[in-house]
TORTIDO-573429 format. One record per residue: residue in one letter; x, y, z of N, C-alpha, C in turn. Coordinates in pm, whole numbers, padded with zeros to 5 digits, always signed. Atoms other than C-alpha are relative to their C-alpha. Layout:
N
AXYZXYZXYZ ...
//
This chain:
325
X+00019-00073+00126-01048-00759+02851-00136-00034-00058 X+00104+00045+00027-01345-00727+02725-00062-00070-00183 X-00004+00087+00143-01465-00997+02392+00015+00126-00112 X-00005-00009+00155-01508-00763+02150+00138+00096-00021 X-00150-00124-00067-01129-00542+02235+00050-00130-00167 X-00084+00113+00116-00943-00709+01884+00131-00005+00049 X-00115-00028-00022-00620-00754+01896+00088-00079-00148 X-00035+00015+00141-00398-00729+01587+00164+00009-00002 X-00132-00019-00019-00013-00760+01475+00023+00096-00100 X-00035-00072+00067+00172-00512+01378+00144+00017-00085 X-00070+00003+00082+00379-00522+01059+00098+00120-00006 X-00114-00083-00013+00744-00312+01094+00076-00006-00123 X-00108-00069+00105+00873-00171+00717+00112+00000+00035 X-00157-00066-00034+01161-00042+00888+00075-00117+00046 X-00136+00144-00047+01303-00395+01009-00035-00095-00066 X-00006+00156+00068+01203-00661+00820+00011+00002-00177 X-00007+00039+00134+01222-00749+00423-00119+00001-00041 X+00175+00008+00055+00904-00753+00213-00027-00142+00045 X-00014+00130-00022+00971-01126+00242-00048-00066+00095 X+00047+00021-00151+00918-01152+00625-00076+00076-00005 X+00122-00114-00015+00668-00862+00608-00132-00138+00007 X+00168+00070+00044+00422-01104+00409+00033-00187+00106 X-00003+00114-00143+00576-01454+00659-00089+00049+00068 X+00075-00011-00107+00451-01246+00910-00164+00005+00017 X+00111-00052-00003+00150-01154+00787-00089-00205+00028 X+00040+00159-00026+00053-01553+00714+00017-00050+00156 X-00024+00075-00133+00177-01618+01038-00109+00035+00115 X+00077-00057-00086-00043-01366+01218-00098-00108-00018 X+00133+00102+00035-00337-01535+01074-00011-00161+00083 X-00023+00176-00048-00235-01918+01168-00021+00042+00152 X+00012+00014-00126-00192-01766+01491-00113+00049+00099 X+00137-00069-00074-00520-01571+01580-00002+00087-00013 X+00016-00127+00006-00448-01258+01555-00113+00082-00072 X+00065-00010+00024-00732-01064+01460+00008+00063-00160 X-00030-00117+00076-00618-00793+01189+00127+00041+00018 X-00168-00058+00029-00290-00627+01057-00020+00150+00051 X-00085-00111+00063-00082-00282+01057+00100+00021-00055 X-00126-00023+00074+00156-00204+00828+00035+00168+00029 X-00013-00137-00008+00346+00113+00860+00103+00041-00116 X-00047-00047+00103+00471+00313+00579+00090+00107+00011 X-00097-00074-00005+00797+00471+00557+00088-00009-00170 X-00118+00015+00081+01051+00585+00283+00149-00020+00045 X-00109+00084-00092+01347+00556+00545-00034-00073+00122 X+00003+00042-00141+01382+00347+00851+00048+00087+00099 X-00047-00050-00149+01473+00507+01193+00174+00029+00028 X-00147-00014-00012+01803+00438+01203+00042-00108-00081 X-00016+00035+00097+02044+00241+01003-00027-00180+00061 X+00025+00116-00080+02012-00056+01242-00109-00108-00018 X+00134+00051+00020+01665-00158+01149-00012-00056-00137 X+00026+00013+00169+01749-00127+00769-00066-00045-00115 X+00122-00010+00130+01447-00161+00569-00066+00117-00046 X+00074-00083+00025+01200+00033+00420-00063-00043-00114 X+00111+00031+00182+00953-00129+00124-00074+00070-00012 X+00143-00071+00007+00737+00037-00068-00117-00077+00057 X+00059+00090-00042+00449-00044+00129-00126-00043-00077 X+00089+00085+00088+00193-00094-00154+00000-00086-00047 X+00003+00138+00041+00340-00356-00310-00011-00120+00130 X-00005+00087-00099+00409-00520-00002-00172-00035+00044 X+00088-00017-00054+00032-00475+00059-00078-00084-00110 X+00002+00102+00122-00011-00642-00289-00012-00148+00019 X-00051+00127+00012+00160-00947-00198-00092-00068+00111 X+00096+00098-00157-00002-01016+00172-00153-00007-00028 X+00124+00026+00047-00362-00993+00005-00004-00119-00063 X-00045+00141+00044-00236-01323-00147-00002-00099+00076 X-00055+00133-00167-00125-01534+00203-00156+00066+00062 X+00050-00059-00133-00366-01333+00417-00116+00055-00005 X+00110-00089-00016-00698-01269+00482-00050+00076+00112 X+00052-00113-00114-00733-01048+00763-00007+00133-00036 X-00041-00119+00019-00784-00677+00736+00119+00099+00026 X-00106-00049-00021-00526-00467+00691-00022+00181+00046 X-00007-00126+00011-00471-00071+00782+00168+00007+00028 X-00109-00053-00009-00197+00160+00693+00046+00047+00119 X+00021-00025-00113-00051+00260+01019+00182+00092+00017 X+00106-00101+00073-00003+00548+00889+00062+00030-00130 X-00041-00092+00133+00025+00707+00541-00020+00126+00016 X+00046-00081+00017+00101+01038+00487-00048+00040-00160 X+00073-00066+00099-00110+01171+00224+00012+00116-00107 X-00053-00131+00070+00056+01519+00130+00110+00018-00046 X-00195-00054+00089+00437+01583+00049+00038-00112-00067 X-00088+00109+00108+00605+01256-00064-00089-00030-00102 X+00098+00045+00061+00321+01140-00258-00159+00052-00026 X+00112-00068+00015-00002+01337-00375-00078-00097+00043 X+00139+00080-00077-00343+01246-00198-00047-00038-00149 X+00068+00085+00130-00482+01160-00552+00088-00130-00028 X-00049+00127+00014-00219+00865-00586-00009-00092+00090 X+00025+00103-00127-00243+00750-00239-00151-00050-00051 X+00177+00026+00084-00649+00771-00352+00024-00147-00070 X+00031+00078+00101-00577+00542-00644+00085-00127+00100 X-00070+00124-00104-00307+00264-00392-00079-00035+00055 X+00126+00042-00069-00584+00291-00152-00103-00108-00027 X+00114-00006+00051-00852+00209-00366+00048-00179-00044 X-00036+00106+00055-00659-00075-00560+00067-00137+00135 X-00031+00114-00072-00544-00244-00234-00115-00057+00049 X+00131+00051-00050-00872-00234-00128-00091-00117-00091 X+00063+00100+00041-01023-00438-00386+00112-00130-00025 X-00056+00107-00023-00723-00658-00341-00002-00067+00117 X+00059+00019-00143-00809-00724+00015-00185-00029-00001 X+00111+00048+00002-01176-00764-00092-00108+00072+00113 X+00097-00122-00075-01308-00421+00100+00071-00035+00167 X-00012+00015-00121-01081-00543+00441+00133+00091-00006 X-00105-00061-00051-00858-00261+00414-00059+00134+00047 X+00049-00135-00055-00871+00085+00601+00173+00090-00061 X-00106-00091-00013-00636+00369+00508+00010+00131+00129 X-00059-00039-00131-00458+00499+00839+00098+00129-00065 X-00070-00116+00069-00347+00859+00752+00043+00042+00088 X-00030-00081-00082-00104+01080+00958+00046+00118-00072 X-00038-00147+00016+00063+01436+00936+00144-00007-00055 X-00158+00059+00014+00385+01250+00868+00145+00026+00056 X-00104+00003-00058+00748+01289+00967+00076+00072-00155 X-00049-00088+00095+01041+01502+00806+00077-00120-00074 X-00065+00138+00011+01195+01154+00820-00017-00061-00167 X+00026+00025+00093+01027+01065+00532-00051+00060-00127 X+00083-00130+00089+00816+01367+00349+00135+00129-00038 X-00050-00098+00051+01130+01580+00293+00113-00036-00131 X-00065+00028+00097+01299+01348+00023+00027+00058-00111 X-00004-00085+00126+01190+01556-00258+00046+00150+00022 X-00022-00098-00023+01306+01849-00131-00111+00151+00021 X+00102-00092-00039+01004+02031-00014+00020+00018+00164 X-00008-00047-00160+00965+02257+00282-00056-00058+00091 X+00067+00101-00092+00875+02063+00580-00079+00116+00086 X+00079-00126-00033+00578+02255+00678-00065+00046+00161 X+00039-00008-00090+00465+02365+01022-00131-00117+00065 X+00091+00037+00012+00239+02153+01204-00183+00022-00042 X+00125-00078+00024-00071+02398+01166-00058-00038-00153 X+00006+00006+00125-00004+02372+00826-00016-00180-00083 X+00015+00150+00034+00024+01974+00779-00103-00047+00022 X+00198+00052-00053-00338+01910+00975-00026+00066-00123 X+00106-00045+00089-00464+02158+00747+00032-00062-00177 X-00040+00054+00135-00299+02002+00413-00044-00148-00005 X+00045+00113+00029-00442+01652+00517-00138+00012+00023 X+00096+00028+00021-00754+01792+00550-00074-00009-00109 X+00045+00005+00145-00768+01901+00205+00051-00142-00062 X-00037+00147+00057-00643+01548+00111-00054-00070+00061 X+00100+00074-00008-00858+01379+00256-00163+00002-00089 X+00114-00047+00059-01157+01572+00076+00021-00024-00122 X+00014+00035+00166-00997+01495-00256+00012-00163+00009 X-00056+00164+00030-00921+01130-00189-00167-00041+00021 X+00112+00052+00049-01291+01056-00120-00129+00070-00063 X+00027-00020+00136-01420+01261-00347+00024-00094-00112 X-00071+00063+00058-01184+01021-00562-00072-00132-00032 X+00099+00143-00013-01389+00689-00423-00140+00016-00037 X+00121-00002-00018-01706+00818-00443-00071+00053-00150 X+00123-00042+00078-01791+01038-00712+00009-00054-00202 X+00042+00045+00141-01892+00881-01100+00079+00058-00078 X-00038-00094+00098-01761+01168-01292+00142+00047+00008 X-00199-00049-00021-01368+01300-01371-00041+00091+00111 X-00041-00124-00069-01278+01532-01055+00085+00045-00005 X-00147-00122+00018-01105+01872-01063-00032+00022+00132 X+00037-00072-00090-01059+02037-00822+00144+00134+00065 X-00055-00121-00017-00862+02387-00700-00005+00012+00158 X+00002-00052-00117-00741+02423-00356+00106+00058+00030 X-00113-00099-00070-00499+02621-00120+00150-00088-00022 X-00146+00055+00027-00252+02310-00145+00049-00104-00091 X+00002+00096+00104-00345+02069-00415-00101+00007-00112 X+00062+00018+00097-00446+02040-00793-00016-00144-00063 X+00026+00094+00075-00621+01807-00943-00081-00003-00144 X+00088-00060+00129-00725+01812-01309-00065-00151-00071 X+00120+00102+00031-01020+01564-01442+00086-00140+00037 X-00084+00162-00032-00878+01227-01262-00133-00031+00028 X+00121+00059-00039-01110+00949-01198+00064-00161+00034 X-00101+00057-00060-01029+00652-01041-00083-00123-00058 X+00034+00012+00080-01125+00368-01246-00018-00196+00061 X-00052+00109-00051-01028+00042-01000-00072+00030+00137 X+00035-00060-00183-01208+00091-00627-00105-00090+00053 X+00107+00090-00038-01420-00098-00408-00119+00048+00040 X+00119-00012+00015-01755-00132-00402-00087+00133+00122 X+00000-00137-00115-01785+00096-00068+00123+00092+00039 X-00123-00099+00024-01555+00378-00038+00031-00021+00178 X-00106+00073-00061-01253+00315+00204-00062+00091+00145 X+00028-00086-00084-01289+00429+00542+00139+00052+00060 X-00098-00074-00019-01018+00652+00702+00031+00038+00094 X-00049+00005-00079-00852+00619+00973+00140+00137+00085 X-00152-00093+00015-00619+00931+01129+00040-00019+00157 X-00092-00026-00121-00317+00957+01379-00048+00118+00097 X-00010-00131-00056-00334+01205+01655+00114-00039+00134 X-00086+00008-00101-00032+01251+01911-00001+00114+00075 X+00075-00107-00060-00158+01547+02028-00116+00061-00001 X+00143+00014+00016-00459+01722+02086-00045+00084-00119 X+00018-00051+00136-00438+01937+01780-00071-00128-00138 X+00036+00096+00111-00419+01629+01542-00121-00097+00071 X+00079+00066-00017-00650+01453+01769-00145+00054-00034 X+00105-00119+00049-00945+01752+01719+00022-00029-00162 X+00026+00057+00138-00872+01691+01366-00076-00137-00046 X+00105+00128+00062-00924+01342+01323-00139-00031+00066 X+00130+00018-00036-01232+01345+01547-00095+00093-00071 X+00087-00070+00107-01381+01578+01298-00005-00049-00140 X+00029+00035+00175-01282+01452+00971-00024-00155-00059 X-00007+00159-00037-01204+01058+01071-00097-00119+00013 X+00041+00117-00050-01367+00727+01079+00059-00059+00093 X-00075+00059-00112-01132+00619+01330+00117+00082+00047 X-00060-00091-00066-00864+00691+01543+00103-00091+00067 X-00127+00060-00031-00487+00585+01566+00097+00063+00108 X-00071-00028-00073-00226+00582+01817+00094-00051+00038 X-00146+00086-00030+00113+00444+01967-00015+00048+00181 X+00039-00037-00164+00020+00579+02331-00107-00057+00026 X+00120+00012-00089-00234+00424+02625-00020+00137+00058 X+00044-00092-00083-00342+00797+02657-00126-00012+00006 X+00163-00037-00004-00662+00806+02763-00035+00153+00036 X+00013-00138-00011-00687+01174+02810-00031+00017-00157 X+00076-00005+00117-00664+01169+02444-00107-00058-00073 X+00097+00091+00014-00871+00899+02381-00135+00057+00047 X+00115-00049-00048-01128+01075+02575-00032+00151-00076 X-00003-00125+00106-01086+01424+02356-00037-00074-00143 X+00033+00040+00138-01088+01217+02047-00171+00000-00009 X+00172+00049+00011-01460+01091+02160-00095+00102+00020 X+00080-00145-00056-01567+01446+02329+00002+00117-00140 X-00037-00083+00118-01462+01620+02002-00051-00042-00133 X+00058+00106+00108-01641+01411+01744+00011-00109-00018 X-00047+00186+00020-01524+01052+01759-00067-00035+00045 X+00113+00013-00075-01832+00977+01965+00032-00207-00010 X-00010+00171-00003-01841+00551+01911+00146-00023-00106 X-00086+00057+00130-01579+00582+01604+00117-00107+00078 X-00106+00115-00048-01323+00291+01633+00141+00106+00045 X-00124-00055-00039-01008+00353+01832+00161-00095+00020 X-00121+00074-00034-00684+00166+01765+00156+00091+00030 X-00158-00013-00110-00333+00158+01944+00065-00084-00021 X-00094+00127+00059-00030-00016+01862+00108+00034+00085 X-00120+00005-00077+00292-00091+02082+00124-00089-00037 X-00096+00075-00026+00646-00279+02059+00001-00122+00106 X-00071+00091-00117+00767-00617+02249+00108-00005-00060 X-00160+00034+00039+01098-00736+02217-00028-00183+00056 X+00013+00088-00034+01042-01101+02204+00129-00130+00012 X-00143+00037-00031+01405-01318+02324-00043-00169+00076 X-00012+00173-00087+01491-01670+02485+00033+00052+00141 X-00041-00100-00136+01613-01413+02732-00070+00144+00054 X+00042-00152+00001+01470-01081+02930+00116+00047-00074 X-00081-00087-00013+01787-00989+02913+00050+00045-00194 X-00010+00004+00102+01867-01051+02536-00133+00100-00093 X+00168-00055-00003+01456-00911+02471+00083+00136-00024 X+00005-00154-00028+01612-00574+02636+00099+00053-00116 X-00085-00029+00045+01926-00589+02431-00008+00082-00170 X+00082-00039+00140+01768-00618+02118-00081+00081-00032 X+00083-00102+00033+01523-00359+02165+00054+00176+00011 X-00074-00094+00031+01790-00109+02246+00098+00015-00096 X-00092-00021+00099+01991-00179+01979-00079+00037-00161 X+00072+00001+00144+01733-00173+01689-00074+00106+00052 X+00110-00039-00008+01478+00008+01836-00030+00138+00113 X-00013-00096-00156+01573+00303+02112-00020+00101-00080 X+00073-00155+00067+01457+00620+01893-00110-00065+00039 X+00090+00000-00057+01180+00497+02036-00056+00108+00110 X-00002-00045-00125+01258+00615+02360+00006+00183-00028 X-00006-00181+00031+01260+01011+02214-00107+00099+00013 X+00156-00068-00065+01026+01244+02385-00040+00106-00114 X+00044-00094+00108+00819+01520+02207+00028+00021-00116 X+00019+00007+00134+00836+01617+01853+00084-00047-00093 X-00123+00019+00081+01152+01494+01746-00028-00112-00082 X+00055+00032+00027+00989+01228+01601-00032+00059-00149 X+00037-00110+00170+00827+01470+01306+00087+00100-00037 X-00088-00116+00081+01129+01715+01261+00123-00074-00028 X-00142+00046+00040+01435+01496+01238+00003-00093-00138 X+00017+00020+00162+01537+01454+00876+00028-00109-00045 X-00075+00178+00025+01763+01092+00853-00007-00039+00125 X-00015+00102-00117+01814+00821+01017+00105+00033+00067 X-00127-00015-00095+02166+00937+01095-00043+00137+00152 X+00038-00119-00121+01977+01221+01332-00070-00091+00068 X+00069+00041-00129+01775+00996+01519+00084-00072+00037 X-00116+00052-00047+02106+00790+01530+00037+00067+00140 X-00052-00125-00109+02277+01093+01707-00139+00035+00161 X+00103-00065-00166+01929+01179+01971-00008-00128+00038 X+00084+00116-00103+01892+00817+02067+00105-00058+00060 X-00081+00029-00018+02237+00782+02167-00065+00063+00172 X+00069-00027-00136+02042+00977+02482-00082-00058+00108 X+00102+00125-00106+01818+00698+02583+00096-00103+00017 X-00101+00125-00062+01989+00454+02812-00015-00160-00054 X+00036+00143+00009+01951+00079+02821-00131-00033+00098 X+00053+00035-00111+01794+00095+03170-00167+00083-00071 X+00134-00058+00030+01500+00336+03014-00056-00113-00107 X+00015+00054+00092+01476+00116+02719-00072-00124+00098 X+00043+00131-00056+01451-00198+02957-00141+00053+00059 X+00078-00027-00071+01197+00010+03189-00157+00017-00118 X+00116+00004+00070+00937+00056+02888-00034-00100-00053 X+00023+00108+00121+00946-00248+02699-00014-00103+00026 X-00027+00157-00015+00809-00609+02703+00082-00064-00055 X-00117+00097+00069+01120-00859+02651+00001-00104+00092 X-00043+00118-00058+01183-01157+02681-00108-00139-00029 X+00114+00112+00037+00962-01524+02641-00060-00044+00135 X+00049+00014-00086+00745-01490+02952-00128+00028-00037 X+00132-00009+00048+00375-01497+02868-00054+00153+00086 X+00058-00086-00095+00284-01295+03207+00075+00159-00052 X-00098-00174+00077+00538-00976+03049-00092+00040-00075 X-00026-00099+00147+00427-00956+02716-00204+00019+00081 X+00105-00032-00029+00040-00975+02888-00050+00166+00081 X-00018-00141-00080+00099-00650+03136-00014+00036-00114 X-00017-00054+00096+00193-00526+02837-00110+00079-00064 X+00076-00092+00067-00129-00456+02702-00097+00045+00087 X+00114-00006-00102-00305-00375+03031-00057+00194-00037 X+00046-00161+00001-00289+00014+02992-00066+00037-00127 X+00084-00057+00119-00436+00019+02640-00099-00063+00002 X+00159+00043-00043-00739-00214+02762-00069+00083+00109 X+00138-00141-00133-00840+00035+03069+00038+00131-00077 X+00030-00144+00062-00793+00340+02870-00081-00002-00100 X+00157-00014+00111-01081+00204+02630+00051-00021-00171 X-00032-00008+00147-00909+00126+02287-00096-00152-00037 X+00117+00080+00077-01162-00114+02074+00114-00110-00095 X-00108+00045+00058-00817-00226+01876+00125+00017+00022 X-00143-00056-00057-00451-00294+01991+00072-00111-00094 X-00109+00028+00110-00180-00383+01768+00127-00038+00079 X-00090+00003-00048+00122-00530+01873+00179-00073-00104 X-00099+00051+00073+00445-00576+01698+00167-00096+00085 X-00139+00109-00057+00803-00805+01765+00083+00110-00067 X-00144-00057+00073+01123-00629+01751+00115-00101-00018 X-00091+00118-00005+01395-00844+01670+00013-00128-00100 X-00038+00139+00044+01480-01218+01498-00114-00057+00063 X+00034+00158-00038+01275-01434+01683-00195+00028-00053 X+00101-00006+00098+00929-01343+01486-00090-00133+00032 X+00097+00151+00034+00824-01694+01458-00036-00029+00143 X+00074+00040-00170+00841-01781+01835-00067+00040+00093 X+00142-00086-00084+00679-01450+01962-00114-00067-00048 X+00096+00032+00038+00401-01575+01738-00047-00127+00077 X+00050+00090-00061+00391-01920+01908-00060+00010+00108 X+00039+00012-00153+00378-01804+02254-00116+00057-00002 X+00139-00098+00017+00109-01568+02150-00131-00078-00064 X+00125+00032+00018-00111-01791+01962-00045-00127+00140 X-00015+00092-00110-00023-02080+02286-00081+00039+00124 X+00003-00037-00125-00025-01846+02563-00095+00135+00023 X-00010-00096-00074-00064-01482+02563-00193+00040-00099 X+00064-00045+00063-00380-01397+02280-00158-00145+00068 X+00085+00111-00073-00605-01740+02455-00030+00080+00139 X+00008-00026-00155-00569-01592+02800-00039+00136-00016 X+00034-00126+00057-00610-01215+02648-00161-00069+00011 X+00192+00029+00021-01026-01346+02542+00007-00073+00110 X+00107+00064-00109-01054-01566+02814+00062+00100+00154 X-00033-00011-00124-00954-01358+03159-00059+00153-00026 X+00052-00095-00004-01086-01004+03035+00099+00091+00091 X-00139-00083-00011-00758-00854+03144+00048+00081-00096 
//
């Protein structure tokens, strides 16, 4: 792997407590890790996982324990929450972080954006509603004077944002296809993902992303056992295993309940690092170092939190910088 490849942990809303959120975050740190992700949800996945904090405060608290940079991974920007408030969270975590945060925007999920009872809008229509939210949110950072502003999917009348850091935030977007990926390589400072595709990865950069940063984030299942590793990652964590869009159209947790009753154990075992073997959880990140990502994120599913962290600051994140694997 090559020195400058970071490698960062990634913070899971949907399973842990604010409590362990910010443990973990301290813990990353002690242990090397380079940089955070937090991911922002109003429900969890299924009921199995059962969390969900707001993740600003939570983002509050770990600027306290933790100095590493953080990014959202991801916020959406449009339905649950207007891009002018995310603007102002943004802005205020950022100078609580001391300019080391990035806001990680996606297109979002129905999962979470249809609480208020708004139409869950086509994808065509969601790229194009975060592009206009993006244009008002740094507008928001940047410019001196109250902004209005009048568009196709959002009003804003003389706001000004009154709390922000000294350089305006940079902005990070999802793409899981090549639609949203053509987006964020046009409007983006960076460029998020949960796949080693390099096909996209290579569209992101051919399409405007030219050097912009490119992070990627994955699951282990970290156990005293493979076998326990696998158990635990199908029991908390198998909506994972759910191909194409279902993902962004399924409304509760009790629906991804019902589709993930479709993924086996044996698929579950076949994707996922488990277990407390250094050489596992290392494979692990081989396909998102040769497909070229600059930042990889890796999160723990499960209880044992503290001891993935050991083996990782011991074993697996030492041998990561020194073997260029």
């Amino acid at each position: 792997m090559e020195a400058t490849v970071k490698i960062g942990y990634f913070l899971s809303s949907e399973e842990y407590t604010p409590a362990q959120l910010i443990e973990q975050a301290r813990l990353a740190e002690e242990s090397g890790f380079d940089s955070l992700w937090i991911s922002d949800h109003y429900h969890p996945w299924n009921d199995e996982q059962g969390q969900s904090a707001f993740v600003w405060s939570t983002i509050g608290a770990i600027s306290q324990v933790c100095e590493l940079p953080v990014t959202t991974a991801v916020t959406c920007p449009t339905v649950r929450i207007h891009p002018a408030v995310i603007a102002q969270a943004a802005a205020t975590s950022a100078v609580l972080l001391n300019g080391r945060f990035t806001l990680g925007i996606g297109s979002g999920e129905a999962l979470n954006e249809h609480v208020l009872g708004d139409v869950w809008p086509t994808v065509d229509v969601r790229l194009e509603m975060l592009e206009e939210a993006v244009e008002i949110m740094r507008r928001l950072w940047t410019e001196d004077d109250f902004v209005s502003h009048r568009g196709k999917h959002y009003t804003v009348d003389t706001a000004r944002i009154y709390t922000r850091p000294d350089s305006p935030l940079p902005i990070y977007m999802s793409g899981f296809g090549p639609e949203a990926t053509d987006v964020a390589a046009r409007i983006a400072d960076g460029y998020i993902t949960t796949s080693p595709d390099q096909d996209l990865l290579q569209r992101f950069r051919e399409h405007g992303g030219g050097d912009k940063p490119a992070q990627a984030g994955f699951k282990v299942s970290y156990a005293p056992t493979q076998e326990e590793g696998i158990e635990q990652a199908h029991r908390i964590w198998r909506n994972s295993g759910l191909p194409g869009e279902l993902a962004q159209v399924l409304p509760s947790p009790r629906h991804f309940e019902q589709a993930s009753e479709l993924v086996t154990k044996e698929q579950t075992a076949g994707s996922v690092a488990a277990g407390p073997k250094a050489d596992d959880h290392l494979e692990a990140f081989k396909p998102y170092v040769e497909a070229g990502f600059d930042e990889i994120y890796v999160a723990n599913m499960g209880p044992h939190s503290v001891d993935m962290m050991q083996l990782y600051r011991d074993d697996v994140l030492p041998e990561l910088r020194r073997s260029g694997k």
